[in-house]
C-alpha positions in Angstrom: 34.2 152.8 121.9 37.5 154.1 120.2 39.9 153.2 123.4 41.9 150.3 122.1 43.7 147.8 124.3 47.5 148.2 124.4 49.5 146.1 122.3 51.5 143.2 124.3 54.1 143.2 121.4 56.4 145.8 122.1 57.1 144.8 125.6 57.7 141.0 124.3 60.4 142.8 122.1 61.6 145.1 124.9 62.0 141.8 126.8 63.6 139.7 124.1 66.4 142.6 123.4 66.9 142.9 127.3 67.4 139.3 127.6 69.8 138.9 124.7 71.7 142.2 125.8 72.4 140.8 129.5 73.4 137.5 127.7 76.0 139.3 125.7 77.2 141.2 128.9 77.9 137.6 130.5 79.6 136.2 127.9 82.0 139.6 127.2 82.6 139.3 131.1 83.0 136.0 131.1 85.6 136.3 128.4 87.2 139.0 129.9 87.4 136.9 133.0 89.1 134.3 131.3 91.7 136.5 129.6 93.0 138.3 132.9 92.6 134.9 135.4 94.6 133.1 132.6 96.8 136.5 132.3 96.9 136.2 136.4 97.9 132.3 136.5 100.7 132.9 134.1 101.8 135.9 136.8 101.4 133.8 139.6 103.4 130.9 137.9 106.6 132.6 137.9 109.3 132.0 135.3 109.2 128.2 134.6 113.2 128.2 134.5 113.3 129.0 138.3 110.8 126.5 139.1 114.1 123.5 139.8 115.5 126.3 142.1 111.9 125.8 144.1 112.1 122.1 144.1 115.3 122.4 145.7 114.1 125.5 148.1 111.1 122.3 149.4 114.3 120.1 150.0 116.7 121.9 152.0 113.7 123.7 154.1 114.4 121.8 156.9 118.2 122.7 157.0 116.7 126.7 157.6 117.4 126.0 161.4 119.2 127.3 164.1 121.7 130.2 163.0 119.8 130.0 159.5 116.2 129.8 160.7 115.3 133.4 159.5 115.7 132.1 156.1 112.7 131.8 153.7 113.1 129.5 151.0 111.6 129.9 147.8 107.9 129.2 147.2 107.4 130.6 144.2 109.7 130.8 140.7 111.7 133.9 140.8 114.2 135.3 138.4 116.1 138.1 140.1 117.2 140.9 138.0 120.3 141.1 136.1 121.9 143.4 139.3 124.7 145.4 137.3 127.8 146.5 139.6 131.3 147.1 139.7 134.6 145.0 140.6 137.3 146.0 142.4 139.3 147.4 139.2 135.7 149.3 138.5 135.2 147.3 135.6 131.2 146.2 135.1 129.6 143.4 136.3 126.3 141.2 136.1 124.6 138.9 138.2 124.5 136.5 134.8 128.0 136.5 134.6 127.7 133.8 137.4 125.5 131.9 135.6 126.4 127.8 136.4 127.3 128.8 140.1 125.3 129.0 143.3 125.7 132.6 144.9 125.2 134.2 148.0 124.2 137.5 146.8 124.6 140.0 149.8 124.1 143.8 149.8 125.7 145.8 152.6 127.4 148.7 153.7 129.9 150.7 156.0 127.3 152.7 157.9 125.2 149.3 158.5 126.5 148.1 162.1 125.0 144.9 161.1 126.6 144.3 158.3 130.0 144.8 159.1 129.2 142.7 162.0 128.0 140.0 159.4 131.1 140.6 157.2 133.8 138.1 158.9 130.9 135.6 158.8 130.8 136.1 154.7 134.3 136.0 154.5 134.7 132.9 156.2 132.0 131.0 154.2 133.7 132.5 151.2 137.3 130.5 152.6 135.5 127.5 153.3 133.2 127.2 150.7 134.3 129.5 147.5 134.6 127.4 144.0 133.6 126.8 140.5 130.9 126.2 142.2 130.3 128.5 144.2 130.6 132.6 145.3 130.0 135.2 147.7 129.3 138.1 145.8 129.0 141.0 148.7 128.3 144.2 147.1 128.8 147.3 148.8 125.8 150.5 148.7 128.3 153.0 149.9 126.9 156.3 147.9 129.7 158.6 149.0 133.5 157.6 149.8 134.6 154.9 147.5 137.7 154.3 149.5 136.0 153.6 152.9 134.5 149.9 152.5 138.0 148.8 150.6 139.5 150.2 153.8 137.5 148.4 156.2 137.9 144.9 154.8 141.6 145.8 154.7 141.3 147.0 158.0 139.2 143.7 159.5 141.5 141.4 157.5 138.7 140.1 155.3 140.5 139.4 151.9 138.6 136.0 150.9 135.9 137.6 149.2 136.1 139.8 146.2 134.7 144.0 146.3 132.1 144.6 144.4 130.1 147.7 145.0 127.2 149.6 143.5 127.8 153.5 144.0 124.3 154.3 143.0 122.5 151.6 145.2 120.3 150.2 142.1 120.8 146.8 143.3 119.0 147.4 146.6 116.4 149.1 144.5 116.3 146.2 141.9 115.8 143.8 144.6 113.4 145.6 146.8 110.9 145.8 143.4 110.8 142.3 143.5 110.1 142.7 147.4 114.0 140.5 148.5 115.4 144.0 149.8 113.7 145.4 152.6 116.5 146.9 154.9 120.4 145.8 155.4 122.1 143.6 155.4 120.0 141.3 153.0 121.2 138.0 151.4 119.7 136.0 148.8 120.6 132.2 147.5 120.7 132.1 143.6 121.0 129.3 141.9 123.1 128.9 138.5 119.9 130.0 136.7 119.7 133.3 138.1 116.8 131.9 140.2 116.2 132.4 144.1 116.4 129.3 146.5 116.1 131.5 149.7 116.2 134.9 151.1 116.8 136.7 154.2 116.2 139.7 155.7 119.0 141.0 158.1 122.7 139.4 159.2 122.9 135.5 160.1 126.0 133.3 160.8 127.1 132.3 157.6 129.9 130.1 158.6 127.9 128.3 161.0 127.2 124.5 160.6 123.8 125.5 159.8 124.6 127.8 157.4 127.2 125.4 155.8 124.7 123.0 155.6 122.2 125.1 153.7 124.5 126.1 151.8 126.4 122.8 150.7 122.5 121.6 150.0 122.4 124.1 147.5 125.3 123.7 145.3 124.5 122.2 142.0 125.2 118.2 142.0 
């Protein structure tokens, strides 16, 4: 009888290479794993300068009442962008050149009805509060006629705060990649870092007791 029995070897090799194969795949996906959830943590973790500016968002949360309640403080460290725009003389500007004061960071414009409704509001926190220390820095998104937001603080009396404005809207571009600019007006609390304490999405009453309050909280010690 010439029929021979199969061997039993090449399956135990077939089994062996399989094995150590799938072994490899685990570790080369476990590695992998560990690059990008490492990569993701340090995403997730925010830029460690900012993380004071959270600590402080924790401590004035409960002062985001009443005329301020539609603030969101800071949960996470955030750097805002270095927003570039122009003074009042046109002459450039940067977020960093406030660095060491709190600022109220506020984007608005003529055609917004709620911002020039928020705009005496700004002003008078500006007269109450402005300082070393502190800043409203309202810039204006007007794309087309320079000369209509300069007339209508002129017109409203609201010469406390300073005109800055951004012709080409970047800043409301800059801060909706970050997701802090989602419509008008739009404020956010930075710190003297550069760092955000709180953010909020449409007008509030900014020379409120509440809002005083909030903001006095944040102004450095």
């Amino acid at each position: 009888m010439t029929e021979t029995q199969p061997s039993s070897t090449p399956p135990r090799r077939a089994g062996r290479r399989t094995i150590i194969l799938a072994a490899i795949a685990v570790l080369v996906v476990a590695g992998a794993a560990g690059v990008y959830g490492i990569g993701g943590l340090q995403r997730n973790a925010g830029d460690p300068t900012c993380r004071p500016a959270v600590a402080l968002a924790q401590q004035l949360k409960p002062l985001a009442r009443g005329e301020v309640a539609a603030v969101t403080m800071a949960s996470k460290p955030l750097k805002l962008p270095d927003l570039t725009f122009d003074d009042a003389g046109g002459q450039p500007k940067k977020l960093s050149d406030f660095r060491g004061r709190t600022v109220l960071v506020n984007l608005w414009a003529t055609w917004c009805v709620p911002c020039r409704k928020e705009m005496p509001a700004l002003d008078n926190l500006q007269a109450k509060l402005g300082s070393p220390q502190f800043e409203v820095v309202a810039i204006n998104i007007d794309t087309r006629d320079p000369a209509k937001p300069k007339k209508f603080l002129d017109d409203e009396k609201l010469n406390k705060l300073s005109f800055f404005s951004d012709a080409s809207a970047r800043v409301f571009q800059d801060l909706k990649s970050i997701g802090r600019a989602l419509g008008m007006p739009t404020s956010v609390l930075v710190d003297g870092e550069g760092c955000e304490i709180a953010t909020i999405a449409g007008p509030a009453e900014w020379d409120s007791a509440d809002a005083l309050a909030l903001v006095k909280g944040a102004l450095p010690k």
